[in-house]
C-alpha positions as CSV (number, residue, x, y, z in Angstrom):
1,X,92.0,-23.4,63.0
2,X,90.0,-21.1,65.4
3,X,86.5,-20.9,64.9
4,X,85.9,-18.4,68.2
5,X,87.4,-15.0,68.5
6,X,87.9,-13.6,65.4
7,X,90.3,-10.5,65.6
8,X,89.0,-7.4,63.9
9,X,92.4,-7.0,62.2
10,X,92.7,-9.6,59.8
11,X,95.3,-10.4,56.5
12,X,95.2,-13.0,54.1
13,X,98.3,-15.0,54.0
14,X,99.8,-13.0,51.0
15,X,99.8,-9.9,52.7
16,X,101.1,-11.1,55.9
17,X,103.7,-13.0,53.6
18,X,104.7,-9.7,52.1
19,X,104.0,-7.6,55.3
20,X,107.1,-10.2,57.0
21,X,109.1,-10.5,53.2
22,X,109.3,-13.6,53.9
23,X,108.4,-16.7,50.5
24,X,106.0,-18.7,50.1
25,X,107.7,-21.7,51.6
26,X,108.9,-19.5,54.7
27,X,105.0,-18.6,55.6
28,X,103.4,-22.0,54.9
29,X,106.5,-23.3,57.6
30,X,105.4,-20.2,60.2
31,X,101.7,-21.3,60.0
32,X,102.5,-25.2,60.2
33,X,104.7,-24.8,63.1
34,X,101.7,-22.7,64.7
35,X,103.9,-19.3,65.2
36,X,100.2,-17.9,64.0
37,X,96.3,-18.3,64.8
38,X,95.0,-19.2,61.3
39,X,91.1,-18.2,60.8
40,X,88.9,-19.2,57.3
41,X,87.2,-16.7,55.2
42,X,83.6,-16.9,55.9
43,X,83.1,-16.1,52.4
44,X,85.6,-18.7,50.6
45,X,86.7,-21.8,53.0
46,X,90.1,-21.6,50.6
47,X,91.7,-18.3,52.0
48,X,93.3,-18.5,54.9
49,X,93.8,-15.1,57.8
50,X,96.2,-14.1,59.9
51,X,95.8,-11.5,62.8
52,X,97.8,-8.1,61.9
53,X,99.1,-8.0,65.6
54,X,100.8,-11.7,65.4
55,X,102.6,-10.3,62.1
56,X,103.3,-7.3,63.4
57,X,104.8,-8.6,66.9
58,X,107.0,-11.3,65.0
59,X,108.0,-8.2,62.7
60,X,109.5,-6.6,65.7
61,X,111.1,-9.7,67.1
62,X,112.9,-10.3,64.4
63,X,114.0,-6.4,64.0
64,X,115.0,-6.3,67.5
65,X,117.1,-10.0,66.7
66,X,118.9,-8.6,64.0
């Protein structure tokens, strides 16, 4: 997890999850496998965040793939 930079444009996992359509399952794979920068909450350790650009670039990756 990064503890620097923290992007301005931050989701929780669930709303990158549903941003991509993509299960459960398929997000928890994307973030072990590092396709994303995961940052903590400051305010709860538990919730995870995800940068709305790296959702939004794999997005269009996988629009332009299809």
């Amino acid at each position: 997890m990064d503890y620097g930079h923290r992007p301005e444009d931050l989701l929780s996992t669930t709303e990158a999850r549903k941003l991509l359509g993509v299960s459960t399952v398929k997000m928890t794979q994307l973030i072990k496998h590092g396709v994303f920068t995961v940052y903590e909450d400051l305010l709860d350790r538990r919730v995870k965040l995800i940068s709305r650009s790296e959702v939004e670039a794999l997005k269009n990756r996988s629009v332009k793939a299809a």
